[in-house]
C-alpha positions in Angstrom: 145.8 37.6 36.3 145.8 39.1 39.7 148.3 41.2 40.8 148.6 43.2 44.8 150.6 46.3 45.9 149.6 48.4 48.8 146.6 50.3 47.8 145.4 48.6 44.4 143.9 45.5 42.7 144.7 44.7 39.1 142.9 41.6 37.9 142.5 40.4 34.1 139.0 42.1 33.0 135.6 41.0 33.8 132.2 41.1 32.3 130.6 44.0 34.3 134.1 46.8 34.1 132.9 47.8 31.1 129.9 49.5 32.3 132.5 50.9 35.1 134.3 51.8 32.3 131.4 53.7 30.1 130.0 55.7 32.9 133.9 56.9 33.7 133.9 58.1 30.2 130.8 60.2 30.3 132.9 63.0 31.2 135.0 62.8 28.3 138.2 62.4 29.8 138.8 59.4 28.3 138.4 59.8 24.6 142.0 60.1 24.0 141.9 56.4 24.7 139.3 55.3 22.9 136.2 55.6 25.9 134.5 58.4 23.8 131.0 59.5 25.7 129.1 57.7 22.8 130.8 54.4 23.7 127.6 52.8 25.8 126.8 52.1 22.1 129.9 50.1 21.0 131.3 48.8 24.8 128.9 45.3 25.0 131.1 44.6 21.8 134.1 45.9 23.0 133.9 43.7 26.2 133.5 40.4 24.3 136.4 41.1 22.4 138.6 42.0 25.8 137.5 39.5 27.1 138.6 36.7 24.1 142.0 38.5 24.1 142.4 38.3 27.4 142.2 34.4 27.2 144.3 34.0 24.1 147.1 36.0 26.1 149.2 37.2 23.4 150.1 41.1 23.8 151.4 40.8 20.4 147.9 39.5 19.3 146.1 43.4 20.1 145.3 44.2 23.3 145.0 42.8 26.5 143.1 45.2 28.8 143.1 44.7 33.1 141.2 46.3 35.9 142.7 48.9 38.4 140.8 48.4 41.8 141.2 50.6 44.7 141.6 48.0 47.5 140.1 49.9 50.7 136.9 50.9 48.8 136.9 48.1 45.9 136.0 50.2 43.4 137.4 50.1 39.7 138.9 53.5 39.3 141.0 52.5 36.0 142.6 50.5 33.3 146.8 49.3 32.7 147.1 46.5 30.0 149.2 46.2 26.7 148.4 46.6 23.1 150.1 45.8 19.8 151.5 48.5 17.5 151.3 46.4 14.1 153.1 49.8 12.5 156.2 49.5 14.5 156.6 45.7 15.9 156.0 46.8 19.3 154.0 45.9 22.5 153.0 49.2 24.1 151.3 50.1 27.4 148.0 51.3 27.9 146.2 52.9 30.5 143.4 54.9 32.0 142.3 56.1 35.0 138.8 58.0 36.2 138.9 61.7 36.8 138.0 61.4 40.7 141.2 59.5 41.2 143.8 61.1 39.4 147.3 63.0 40.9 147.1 60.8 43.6 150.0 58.1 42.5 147.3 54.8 41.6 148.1 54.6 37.8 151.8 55.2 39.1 151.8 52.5 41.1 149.7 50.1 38.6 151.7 50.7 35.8 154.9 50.0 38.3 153.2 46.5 39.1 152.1 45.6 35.7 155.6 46.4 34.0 156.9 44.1 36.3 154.5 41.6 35.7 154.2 41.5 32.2 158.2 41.5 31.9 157.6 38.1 33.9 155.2 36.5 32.0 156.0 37.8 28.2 159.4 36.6 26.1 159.8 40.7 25.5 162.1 43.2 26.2 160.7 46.3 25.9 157.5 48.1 26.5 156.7 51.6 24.4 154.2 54.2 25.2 153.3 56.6 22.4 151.6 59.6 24.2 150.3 62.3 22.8 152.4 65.8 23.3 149.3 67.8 24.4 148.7 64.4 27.1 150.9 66.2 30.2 149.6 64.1 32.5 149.9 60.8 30.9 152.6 61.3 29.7 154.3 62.6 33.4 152.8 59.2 34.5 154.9 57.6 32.3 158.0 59.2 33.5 157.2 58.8 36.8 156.7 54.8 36.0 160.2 54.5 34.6 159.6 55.2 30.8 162.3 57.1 29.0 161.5 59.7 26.3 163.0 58.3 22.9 161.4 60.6 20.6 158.9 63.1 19.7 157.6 62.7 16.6 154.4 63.2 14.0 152.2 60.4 14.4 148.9 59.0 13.1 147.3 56.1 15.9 145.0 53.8 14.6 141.6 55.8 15.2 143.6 59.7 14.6 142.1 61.4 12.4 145.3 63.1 11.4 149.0 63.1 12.3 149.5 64.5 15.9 152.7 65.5 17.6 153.0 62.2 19.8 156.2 61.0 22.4 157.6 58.0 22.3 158.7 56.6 25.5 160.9 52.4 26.4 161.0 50.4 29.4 163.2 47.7 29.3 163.3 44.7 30.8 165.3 41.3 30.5 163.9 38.5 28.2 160.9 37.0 29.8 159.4 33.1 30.5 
């Protein structure tokens, strides 16, 4: 996959982001995501299995993880992809970005281009984002991207700990292929 707009890459995963990925995470803004700063341990593991999902294709298989690339520098500054919420029957959005490149509009403008792409290439008509409450700026993204707040709710992800007051946001889109 390999998708343009004016400032930003986004290209299926590679072998190599996930060292990107681990050293962004060392800060610990990304461990409401899953990039704890112990993940250097777990992420060679982690990438084989992107990597596999990414060929099989299938958002409703688990995940399907892609690279955010700033074009004028080339650096990976992020993640937008889709995962699968078994509990519910829905394909969800996910996304990252590193702290140096945040409130600038990239993750804005990814998650713009991959909604549009994935409505493209999947048979679905809807994309959720559960977002934690206490997440402001994720979840700001999100509005900002076109999602619209369907509930707020208790909640309990697949690696909480406990139930969490989380927001539930829709995109729709028209049936896809």
């Amino acid at each position: 996959m390999w998708l343009e707009t004016n400032r930003l890459i986004i290209r299926s995963i590679q072998r190599g982001d996930e060292i990107i990925f681990s050293g962004m995470s060392q800060d610990g803004s990304l461990s409401q995501v899953g990039f704890d700063a112990n993940c250097s341990e777990w992420i060679n593991d982690w990438i084989e299995e992107a990597l596999k999902l990414t060929n099989n294709d299938n958002p409703r298989e688990n995940y399907i993880p892609c690279t955010v690339i700033l074009k004028e520098t080339e650096e990976v500054i992020g993640s937008v992809g889709s995962t699968y919420y078994e509990d519910v029957d829905k394909v969800g959005i996910c996304y990252f970005i590193g702290t140096p490149f945040r409130k600038k509009g990239y993750m804005t403008e990814a998650i713009n281009a991959y909604v549009q792409f994935f409505f493209k290439q999947y048979s679905e008509s809807e994309i959720i984002a559960t977002i934690l409450d206490a997440n402001t700026p994720s979840w700001k993204v999100a509005e900002k991207s076109g999602f619209k707040l369907i509930e707020k709710k208790m909640y309990k992800d697949i690696d909480d700990e406990k139930e969490e007051l989380y927001r539930f946001y829709v995109i729709r889109g028209h049936e896809g292929k």
